[in-house]
Structure formats: structure tokens, C-alpha cells
C-alpha positions, 0 to 999 in steps of 0.5 A: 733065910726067911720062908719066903725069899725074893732072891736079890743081889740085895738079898744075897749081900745083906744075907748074914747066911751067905759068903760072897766070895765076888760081886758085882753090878752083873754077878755074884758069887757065893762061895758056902752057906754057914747056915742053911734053914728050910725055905718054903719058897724063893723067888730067884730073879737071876740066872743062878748056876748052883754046884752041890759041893756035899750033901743034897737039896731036893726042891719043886722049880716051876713046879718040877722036882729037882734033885741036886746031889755033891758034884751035880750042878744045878741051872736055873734061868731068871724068874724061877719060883722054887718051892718045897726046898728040903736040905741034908744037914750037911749040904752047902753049895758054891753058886754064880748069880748072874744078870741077864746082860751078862749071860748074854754078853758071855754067850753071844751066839752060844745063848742058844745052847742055854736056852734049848736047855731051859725052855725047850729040853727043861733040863736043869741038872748037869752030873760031872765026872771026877775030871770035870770036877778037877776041872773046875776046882782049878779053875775055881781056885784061879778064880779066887786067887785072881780076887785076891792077888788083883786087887789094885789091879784096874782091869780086875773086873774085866780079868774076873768077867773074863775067867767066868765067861770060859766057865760058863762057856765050858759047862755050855759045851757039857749043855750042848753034848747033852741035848745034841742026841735029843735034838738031832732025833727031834729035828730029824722027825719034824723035817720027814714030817714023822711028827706033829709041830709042837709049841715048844718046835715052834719055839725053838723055830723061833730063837733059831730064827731070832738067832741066825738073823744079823738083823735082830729087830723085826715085828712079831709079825714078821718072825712069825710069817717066816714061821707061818703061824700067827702073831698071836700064837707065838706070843702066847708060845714064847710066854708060855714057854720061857715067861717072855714075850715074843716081843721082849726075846726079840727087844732083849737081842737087839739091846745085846747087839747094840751093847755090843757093837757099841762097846766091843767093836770101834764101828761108828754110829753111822755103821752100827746104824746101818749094821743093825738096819734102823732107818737113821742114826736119829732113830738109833739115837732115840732108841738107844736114849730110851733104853739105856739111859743115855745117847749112843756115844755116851753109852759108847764112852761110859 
């Protein structure tokens, strides 16, 4: 690996370094590092969810120093600057690169765990114990013999997408035992008024909100009245906080919705339409067109 590293799909599949065990347009898997040199900095421009699988790395992410030892896994939301990256000899790792999109997609309303966990809580390191570890060697194990014995299979992507999605929900579940204690004494302070609302509160407040809501596309203006703060201010929290706009959170649900109820549902455009309150399917059919490339049906059927 170079000095300086934008961590890519194509970086990750022309890097003679790395073995990649699956790809796709949505998710890479590196099963080892053959060989490991010392990075000054690396830009990693997908969520990345990294098991240390011997040795140790320590590394400044953000700025805040991370320490990943064998059998910690360490999480990593997208657009990460890491820095200062020092490595044992005898370190090597087992990794899942992941698009924006297809986290969404596996999480659905569960996105809401990962996010207190990187933007609110900004904890990056799960430890596992010997059980979690067996748990996951099997379930890794099924994994690569699903790649292998599957290959002729015309569902195999959906199989392996499938597989990956109950891995990241269960370390999603392992996320949440982790933040529930933390965020149950923090919401508890807050409602008895017992401590002063911070940017990250306000925050939280506001993927809870983005969350809970069916319909997912209202202004900035309207989310931030709920929340009685300014429009400018939650915009300047939501950078400052997650590296996105309150804008781009909220444009980022309402794309997921469509994607899925075009996709994984059998509704009608009319009914997804209305699901989603735009004003009429001409205006779905533009939005839709802008942002995907195609109109709905066409995206439905692609």
C-alpha cells in the first residue's frame, strides 16, 4: 500500500496486497493482507467493518486513536480520514466494505443503532468473547462455502447479500447491549431536565425523528420546528456531527424508501406515491428519474 491510500472499491481490487474473497457493486470482502507496509494516511470512502484476526494495528481515525487487538472488531462509517496507522508484523485482519446503500438496505430501521454508535456514542471497537468469536468463524465459514459451492447459482448474490445482512444485524445487536446503558442514563437526565441539550442530543433528536417518521421527506425547517432550534443550527450539528447535512440525512431516507418499496414491495406507483406523500406520480416520476437515473417503473424492473 502507498503512503497515502483513497480507500476504493477500485483500490481494494487492483491492490496485489489484498485477497478478496467476494465483490460486488455494493460489497467487498477481504479475507487477509499478504502483506501489510505502513500507511501514513488513508482515506476510506465506505463503511468498512474490520475483525483483527492476529496481532494489533493502532491508528488515529478522525483524529481519535484506535486501538484494534485479535478478536476486536473495529467499525468504521464512510469518509474516515485514518492517520498515524502502526501495525505488528504479524497483523492481518478479515474485512466487509460496504456502500452506503446496502448498509441502509440490510438495516432498515435498525440504521439507527449504527448511527448512535458512530455519531453520537463514537465508539468504534467492539471486543468479542470466545462465543461471539465461534459464532462468527461458522458464520464466516458458511459464507465462503456459499461463494464457493454457488457459483452457477442465479440467486447467489441475493444468498450471499442475505448471509452478510444477519452478520451485520448480529454485531448491530452487540452495538446496541453496548449503548443501551449509556443511553438510557443520558435520555433519562435530559427528560428530568438534569442536564443542558447538547449538539450531539440535538442530533440524536433528529435521526430519531428522521427515523420514526413514515414520511421521511420533509424541509430542514420542518424537522428542526419539531425540534425547536433553528434550521441553520441543525444543519451546522448534522455536519459537524456525521460529515452530512441535515438535508443529505433526510434526501439519503427518502431514497432508501423509494428503493425499497420499489424494489421489495408489489405496491403500485400510485401507492408508493401516495405512501411516501409526494403531491403526484409526475413529481415521484421526476424525483425518482433525477436520482436514479431512470424512471420508477424502470428502476422497479432493473
Amino acid at each position: 500500500m502507498k503512503q497515502h491510500e483513497e480507500v476504493t472499491f477500485n483500490t481494494l481490487a487492483d491492490n496485489e496486497d489484498i485477497q478478496i474473497g467476494y465483490s460486488d457493486n455494493d460489497i467487498v470482502v477481504v479475507d487477509s493482507i499478504q502483506q501489510f507496509t505502513e500507511v501514513k494516511t488513508a482515506h476510506v470512502a465506505m463503511n468498512a467493518v474490520v475483525i483483527c484476526t492476529n496481532g494489533k494495528v493502532q491508528a488515529q481515525m478522525n483524529g481519535i486513536q484506535m486501538e484494534l487487538h485479535k478478536n476486536q472488531v473495529a467499525i468504521v462509517p464512510l469518509n474516515v480520514t485514518v492517520t498515524d496507522v502502526m501495525i505488528s508484523p504479524d497483523f492481518n485482519l478479515k474485512a466487509m466494505f460496504l456502500t452506503n446503500r446496502i448498509l441502509q438496505s440490510f438495516l432498515r430501521e435498525k440504521i439507527n443503532i449504527w448511527n448512535d454508535m458512530m455519531y453520537i456514542h463514537r465508539q468504534h471497537v467492539v471486543t468479542m468473547d470466545e462465543d461471539e468469536i465461534l459464532f462468527y468463524t461458522h458464520f464466516y465459514d458458511m459464507f465462503t462455502l456459499t461463494i464457493a459451492k454457488g457459483k452457477d447459482n442465479p440467486l447467489q448474490t441475493y444468498v450471499i447479500q442475505s448471509l452478510l445482512r444477519s452478520g451485520i444485524l448480529a454485531l448491530c445487536g452487540r452495538m446496541k447491549q453496548m449503548l443501551s446503558t449509556d443511553t438510557n442514563q443520558a435520555g433519562s437526565a435530559a427528560l428530568r431536565g438534569n442536564v443542558k441539550l447538547t449538539s450531539k442530543v440535538h442530533f440524536q433528536y433528529f435521526l430519531d425523528l428522521l427515523y420514526s417518521n413514515d414520511v421521511k421527506r420533509h424541509t430542514v425547517e420542518a424537522y428542526a420546528r419539531e425540534l425547536c432550534i433553528s434550521p441553520k443550527y441543525l444543519t451546522a450539528v448534522c455536519k459537524k456531527i456525521s460529515g452530512k447535512t441535515a438535508n443529505e440525512w433526510i434526501t439519503e431516507q427518502v431514497l432508501e424508501n423509494i428503493r425499497y418499496y420499489l424494489r421489495q414491495t408489489d405496491l403500485s406507483i400510485k401507492q408508493i406515491c401516495d405512501k411516501l406523500a409526494f403531491p403526484n406520480p409526475s413529481f415521484f416520476g421526476k424525483y425518482v428519474k433525477d436520482h436514479f437515473g431512470m424512471t420508477p417503473i424502470e428502476f422497479k424492473n432493473s
